[in-house]
C-alpha positions as a printed Julia matrix, in Angstrom:
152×3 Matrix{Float64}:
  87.77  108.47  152.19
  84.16  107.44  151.34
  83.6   104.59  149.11
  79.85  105.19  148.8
  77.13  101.96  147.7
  73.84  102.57  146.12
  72.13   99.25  145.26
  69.07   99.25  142.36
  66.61   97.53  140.88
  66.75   93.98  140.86
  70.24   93.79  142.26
  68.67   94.67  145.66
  67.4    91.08  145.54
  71.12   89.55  144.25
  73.15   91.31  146.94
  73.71   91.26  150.6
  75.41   94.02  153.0
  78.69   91.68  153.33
  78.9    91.72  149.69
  79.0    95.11  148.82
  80.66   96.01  152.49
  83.91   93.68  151.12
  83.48   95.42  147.07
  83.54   98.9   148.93
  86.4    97.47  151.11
  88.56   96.44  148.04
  87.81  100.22  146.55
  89.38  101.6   149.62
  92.36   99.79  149.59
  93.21  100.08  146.06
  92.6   104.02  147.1
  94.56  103.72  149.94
  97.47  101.59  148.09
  97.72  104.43  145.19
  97.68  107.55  147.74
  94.24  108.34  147.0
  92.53  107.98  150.55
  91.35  110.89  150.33
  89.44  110.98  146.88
  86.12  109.27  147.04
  83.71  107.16  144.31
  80.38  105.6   144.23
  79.57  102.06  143.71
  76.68  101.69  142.26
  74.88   98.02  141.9
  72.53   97.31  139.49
  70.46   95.35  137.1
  71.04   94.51  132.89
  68.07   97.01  132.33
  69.48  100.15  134.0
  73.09   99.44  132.57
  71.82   98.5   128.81
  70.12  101.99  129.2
  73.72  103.7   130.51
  75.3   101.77  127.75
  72.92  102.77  124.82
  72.64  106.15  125.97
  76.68  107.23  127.3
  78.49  104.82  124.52
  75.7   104.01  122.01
  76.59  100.19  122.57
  72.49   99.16  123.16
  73.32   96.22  125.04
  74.09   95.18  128.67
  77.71   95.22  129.86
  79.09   94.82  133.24
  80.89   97.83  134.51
  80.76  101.43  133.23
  82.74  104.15  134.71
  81.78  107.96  134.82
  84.43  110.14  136.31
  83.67  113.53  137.31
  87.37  114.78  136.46
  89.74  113.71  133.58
  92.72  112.75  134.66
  96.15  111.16  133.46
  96.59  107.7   135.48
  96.61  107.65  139.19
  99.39  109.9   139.91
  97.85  113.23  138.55
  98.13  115.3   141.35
  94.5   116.68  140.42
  93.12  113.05  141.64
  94.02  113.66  145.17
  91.25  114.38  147.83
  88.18  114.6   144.95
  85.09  113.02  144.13
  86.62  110.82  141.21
  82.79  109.45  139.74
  80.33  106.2   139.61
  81.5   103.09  139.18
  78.33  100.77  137.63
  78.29   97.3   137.64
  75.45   94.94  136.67
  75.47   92.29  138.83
  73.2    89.84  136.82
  76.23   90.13  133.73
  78.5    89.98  136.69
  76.73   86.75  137.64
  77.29   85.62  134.3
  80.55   86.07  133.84
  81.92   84.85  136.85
  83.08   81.88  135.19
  83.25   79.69  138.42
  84.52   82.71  140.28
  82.69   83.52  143.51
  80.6    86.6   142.76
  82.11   88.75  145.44
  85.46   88.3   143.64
  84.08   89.07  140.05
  82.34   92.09  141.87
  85.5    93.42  143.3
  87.54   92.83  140.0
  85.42   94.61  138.08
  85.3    97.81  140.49
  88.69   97.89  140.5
  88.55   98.08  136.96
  86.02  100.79  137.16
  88.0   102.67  138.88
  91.29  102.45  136.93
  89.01  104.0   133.98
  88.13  106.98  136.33
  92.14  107.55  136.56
  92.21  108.1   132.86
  92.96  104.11  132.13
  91.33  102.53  128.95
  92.06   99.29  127.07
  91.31   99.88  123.69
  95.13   99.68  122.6
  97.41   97.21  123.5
 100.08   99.45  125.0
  97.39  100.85  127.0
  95.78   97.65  127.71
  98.85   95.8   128.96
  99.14   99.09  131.44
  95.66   98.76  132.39
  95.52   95.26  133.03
  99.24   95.27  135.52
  97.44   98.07  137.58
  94.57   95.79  137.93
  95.96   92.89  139.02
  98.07   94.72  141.69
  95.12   96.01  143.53
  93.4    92.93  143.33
  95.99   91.66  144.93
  96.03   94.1   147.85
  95.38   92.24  151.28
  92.08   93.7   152.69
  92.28   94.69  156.62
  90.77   92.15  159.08
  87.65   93.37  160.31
  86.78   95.1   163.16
């Protein structure tokens, strides 16, 4: 199951290969942990320009943010059968707001949490309402907290 990076702009500069190796490495377990190894997404890394753009022109928010999520199917949480063994969509993360929100957090982890919260929004997840939001949230923090495999 590919877990594909594409690094632009100015985060070429912010990020080495053992950065986004262990980001793309938390993907595929939290793939892995929901039955999903065989569905696929696309990291992408990138600067506050490129996402302000996504941002202003996808959710009319003009501003940067740090992740935004566009799936290529909808679907209704991870268990919808139609999320098995597809192309589920981009996950985009700025990693200068990334850097700036780390809040004493080691970039690599703020990097991983928030593609695993990219990708709960491409299985249909959103946190606008509580009930939703308290969902959300529980599904994050248990693929966070997925051991990684030792490397090879």
């Amino acid at each position: 199951m590919p877990v594909d990076t594409v690094v632009r702009g100015r985060a070429r500069d912010a990020l080495d290969a053992a950065t986004r190796r262990r980001v793309a490495a938390r993907l595929r377990a939290a793939l892995r942990r929901l039955d999903r190894a065989r569905s696929s997404a696309t990291l992408v890394f990138t600067d506050d320009d490129e996402i302000r753009t996504l941002n202003r022109d996808y959710r009319k928010h003009d501003r940067a943010t740090d992740v935004l999520s566009f799936h290529l199917q909808e679907l209704r949480g991870e268990g919808d059968p139609a999320g098995d063994g597809i192309a589920l969509g981009d996950i985009v993360i700025s990693v200068e707001t990334a850097r700036r929100r780390a809040h004493g957090r080691r970039l690599v982890a703020e990097l991983e949490r928030l593609a695993v919260h990219g990708l709960c929004h491409l299985f249909g997840h959103d946190h606008q309402k509580k009930a939703e939001a308290t969902v959300m949230f529980a599904l994050e923090r248990r693929l966070r907290r997925l051991p990684l495999p030792a490397r090879r």
